[in-house]
N, C-alpha and C positions, 0 to 999 in steps of 0.2 A: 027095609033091611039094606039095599044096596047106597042105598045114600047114606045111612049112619058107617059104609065100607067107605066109602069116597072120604068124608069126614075123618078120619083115622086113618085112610093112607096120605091124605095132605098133612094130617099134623105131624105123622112121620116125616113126611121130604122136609116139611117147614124146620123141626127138630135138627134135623143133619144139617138143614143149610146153617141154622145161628151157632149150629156146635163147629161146621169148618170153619165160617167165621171168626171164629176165637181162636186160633192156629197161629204161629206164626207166617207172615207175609215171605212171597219166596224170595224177593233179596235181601228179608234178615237171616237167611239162610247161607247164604254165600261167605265164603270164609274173606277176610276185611284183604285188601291193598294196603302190603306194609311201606310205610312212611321211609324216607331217607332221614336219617341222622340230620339237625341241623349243624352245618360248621359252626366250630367255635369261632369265639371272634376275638378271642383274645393271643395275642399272641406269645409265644415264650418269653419271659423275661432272662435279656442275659448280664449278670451280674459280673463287675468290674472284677479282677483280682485283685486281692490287701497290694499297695504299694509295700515293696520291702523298707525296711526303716532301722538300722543296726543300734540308733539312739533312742528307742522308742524307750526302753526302759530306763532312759540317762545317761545311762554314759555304756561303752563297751570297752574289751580289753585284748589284745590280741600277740600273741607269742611269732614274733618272726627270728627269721636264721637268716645272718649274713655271712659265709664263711664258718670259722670259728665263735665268729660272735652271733650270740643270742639277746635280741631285743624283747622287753615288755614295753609295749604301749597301752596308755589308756586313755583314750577319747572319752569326752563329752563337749555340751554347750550350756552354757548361761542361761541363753533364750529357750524359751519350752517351747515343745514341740508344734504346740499351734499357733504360734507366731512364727514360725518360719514359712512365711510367704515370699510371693515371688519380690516385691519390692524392699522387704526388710534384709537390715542389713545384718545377716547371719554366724554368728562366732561359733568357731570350733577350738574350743583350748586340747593339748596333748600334755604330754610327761610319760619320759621313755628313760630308760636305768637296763646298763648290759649287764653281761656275762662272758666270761669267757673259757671256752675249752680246750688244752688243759690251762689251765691258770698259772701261768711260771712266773708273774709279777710282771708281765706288760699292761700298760694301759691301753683303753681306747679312746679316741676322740669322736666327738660328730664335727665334721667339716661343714656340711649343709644339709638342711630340711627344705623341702619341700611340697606346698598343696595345688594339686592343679584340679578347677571344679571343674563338671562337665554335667548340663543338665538337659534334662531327657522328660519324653512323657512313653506310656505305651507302643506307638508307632513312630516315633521320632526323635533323633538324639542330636541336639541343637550345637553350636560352637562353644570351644569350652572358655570359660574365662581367663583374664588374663594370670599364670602362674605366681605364687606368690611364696616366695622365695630368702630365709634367714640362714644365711650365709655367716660362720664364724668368723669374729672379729680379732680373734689370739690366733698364737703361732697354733696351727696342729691343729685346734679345733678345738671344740668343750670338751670337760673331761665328762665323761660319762657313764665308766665301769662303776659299776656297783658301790658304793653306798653313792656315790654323786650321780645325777639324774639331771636331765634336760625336760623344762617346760616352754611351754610358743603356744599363741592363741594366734589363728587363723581369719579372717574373714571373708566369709562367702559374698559376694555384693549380687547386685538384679541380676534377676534370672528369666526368661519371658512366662509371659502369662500364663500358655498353657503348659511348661512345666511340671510336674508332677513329680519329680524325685531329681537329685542330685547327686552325682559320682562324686566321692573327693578321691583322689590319685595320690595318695605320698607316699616320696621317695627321700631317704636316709644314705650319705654318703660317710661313713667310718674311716679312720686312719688306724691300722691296727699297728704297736710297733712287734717288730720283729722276734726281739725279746727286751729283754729290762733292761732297761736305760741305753738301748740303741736309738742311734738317730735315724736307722731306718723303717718305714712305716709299709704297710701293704695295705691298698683300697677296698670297702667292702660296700655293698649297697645292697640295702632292704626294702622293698617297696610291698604298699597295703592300701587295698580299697576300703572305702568307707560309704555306703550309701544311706540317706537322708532323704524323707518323705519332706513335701515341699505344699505346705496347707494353702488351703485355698483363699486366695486374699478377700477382704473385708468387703462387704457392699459398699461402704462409705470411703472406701480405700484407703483405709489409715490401717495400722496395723501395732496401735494403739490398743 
């Protein structure tokens, strides 16, 4: 009888031991060591701003005041927009027709137009080119009140490579007379920026 006891309390211990066994192990017990984030490795992309472009839809139009007198201008160019590279040789045509307030039947003249470029990129605004300058050939100037109108086409020449836009500077000098059919005239000057995105020239460098 005591040995069929011995036999029964080993298969008991043997029991407990293969049932702790199956237990979880005590460092799956321990709560994990959280991980650092790995750094990204990419880094911000920073995106250029649009170049300004006042021709980008063709042509622009612009209302200036000299004195009594009122100009319309309207710029454009020949050449499209993505041919204007630094090496091409760039046309800017105008056409300008006054006004004047009040209107007692004096004329006005344009004595001289002129464009001065001046090209630039984001951090750098380079020397401007040489001014280019239509200087009236009559007495007094072109006539240019209203219905007669003055037109000039311009051209922009190289600009350096990196480049990226182009100021044009014109200035309009007027002879207003005094009144009707006096030979006395009184000066007026209009001046207006014009800026032009300046495309990136050709792999093969023609601009063709």
């Amino acid at each position: 009888m005591r040995t069929m006891r011995l036999a029964a309390a080993t298969a008991i211990v043997g029991a407990a031991v293969v049932l702790s066994g199956c237990g979880p192990s005590p460092w799956a017990l321990q709560s994990p060591t959280p991980s650092a984030p790995a750094p990204s490795s990419s880094a911000p992309v920073v995106v250029a701003p649009p170049v300004e472009n006042d021709l980008s839809s063709g042509s622009t139009q612009r209302d200036l005041t000299a004195g009594a007198v009122k100009a319309a201008v309207n710029y454009w160019s020949e050449l499209r927009m993505d041919r204007w590279t630094p090496n091409a040789v760039k046309p800017v045509s105008l056409s300008l027709v006054t006004t004047i307030t009040p209107n007692d039947g004096q004329k006005v003249y344009l004595q001289k137009a002129t464009m001065l470029a001046v090209p630039a990129n984001a951090t750098e605004t380079f020397p401007a080119l040489d001014p280019q300058t239509d200087e009236a050939t009559v007495k007094n100037g072109y006539l240019v009140l209203k219905p007669y109108s003055y037109s000039q086409t311009f051209n922009v020449g190289q600009v350096p490579e990196s480049a990226t836009y182009v100021t044009l500077q014109f200035t309009f000098d007027f002879l207003v007379q005094t009144k009707p059919k006096s030979d006395e005239y009184a000066k007026q000057t209009a001046t207006d920026t014009v800026t032009v995105a300046i495309a990136a020239q050709a792999a093969s460098g023609t601009d063709g």
